[in-house]
C-alpha positions in Angstrom: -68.9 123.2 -40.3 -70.8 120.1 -40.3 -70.8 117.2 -37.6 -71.2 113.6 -38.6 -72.5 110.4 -36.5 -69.7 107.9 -38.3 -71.4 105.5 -35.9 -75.2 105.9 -36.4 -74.7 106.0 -40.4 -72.3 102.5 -39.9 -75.4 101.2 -37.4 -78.1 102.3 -40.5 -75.6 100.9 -43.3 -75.4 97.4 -41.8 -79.0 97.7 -41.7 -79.5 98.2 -45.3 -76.4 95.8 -46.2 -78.6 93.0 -43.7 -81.4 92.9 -46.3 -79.1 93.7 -49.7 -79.1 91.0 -52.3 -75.2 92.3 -52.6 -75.3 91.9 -48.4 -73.1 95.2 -48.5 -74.1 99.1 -48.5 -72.3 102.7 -48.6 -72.7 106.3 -47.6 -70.3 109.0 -49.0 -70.2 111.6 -46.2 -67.2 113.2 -47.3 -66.8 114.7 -50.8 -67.2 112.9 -54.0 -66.2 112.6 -57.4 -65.7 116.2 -57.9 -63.7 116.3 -55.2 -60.0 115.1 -53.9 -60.8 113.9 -50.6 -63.5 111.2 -50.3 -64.8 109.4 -47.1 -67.2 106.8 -47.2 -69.0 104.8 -44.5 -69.1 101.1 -46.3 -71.1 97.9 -44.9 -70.9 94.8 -45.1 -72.3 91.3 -43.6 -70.3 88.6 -42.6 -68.4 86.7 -45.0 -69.1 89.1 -47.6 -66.2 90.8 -49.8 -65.2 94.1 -51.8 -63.2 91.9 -54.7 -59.6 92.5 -55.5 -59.6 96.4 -57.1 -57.3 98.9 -57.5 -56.4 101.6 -55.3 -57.6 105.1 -57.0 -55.1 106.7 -54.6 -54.0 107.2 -51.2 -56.2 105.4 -48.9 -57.1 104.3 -45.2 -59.5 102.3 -43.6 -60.5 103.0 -40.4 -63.0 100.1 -38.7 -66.1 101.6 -37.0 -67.7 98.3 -36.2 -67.1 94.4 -36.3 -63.7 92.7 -37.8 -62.8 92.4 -41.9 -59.3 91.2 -43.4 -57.4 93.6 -45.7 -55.8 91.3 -48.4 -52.5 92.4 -50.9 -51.0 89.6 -52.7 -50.1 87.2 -50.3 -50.6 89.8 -47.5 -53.2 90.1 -45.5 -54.0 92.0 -42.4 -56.6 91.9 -39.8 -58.4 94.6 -38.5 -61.0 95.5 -35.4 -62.9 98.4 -34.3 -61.1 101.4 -33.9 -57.9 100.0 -36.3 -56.7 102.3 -38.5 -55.2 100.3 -42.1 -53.1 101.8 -44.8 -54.2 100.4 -47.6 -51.3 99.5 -49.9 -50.7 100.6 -53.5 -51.9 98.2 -55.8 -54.6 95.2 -56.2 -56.5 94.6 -52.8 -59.5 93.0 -51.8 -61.4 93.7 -48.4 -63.2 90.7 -46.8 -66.0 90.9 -43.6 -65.1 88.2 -41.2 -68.1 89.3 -38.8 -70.7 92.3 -39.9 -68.9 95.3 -40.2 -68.5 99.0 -41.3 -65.7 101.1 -42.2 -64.9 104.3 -43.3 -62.7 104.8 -46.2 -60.9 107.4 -46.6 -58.8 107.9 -50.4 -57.0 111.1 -51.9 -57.5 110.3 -55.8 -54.3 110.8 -57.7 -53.8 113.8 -59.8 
């Protein structure tokens, strides 16, 4: 067994995604390519974005710290610490409307 700080590795994230050129960083604490399951701590500064991707599988994002918008299509939805987002099948883009950190958790499709 192994027990994680999801909130001192978002607090060190930030820190690196403050002084970024990209102003984002990311930690996978949870398995990995080789693996189905994959959780990832992911920074970013205000007013940053992840641009529109697709979704590798079945995915959440749960907010650890600050606020960022979760955009589909025309859809959009907001999210603050301690929400929990389903992120929809498809095209989405993820956008930090203050300094933030989430964890994203994705079950890749077989």
């Amino acid at each position: 067994m192994q027990k994680t700080s999801l909130l001192a590795i978002a607090r060190h994230e930030l820190d690196h995604a403050a002084t970024a050129a990209s102003g984002r960083s990311a930690k996978t604490v949870f398995g990995g390519h080789e693996h189905q399951l994959r959780q990832t701590v992911i920074a970013l500064r205000a007013g940053q974005q992840l641009a529109e991707h697709q979704n590798p599988g079945e995915a959440t994002l749960q907010v650890l710290v600050g606020r960022v918008t979760l955009n589909f299509g025309d859809v959009s939805w907001n999210g603050s610490v301690g929400d929990l987002l389903t992120i929809p099948d498809g095209v989405h883009s993820l956008d930090a409307v203050e300094d933030a950190a989430v964890l994203l958790t994705v079950v890749k499709r077989r």
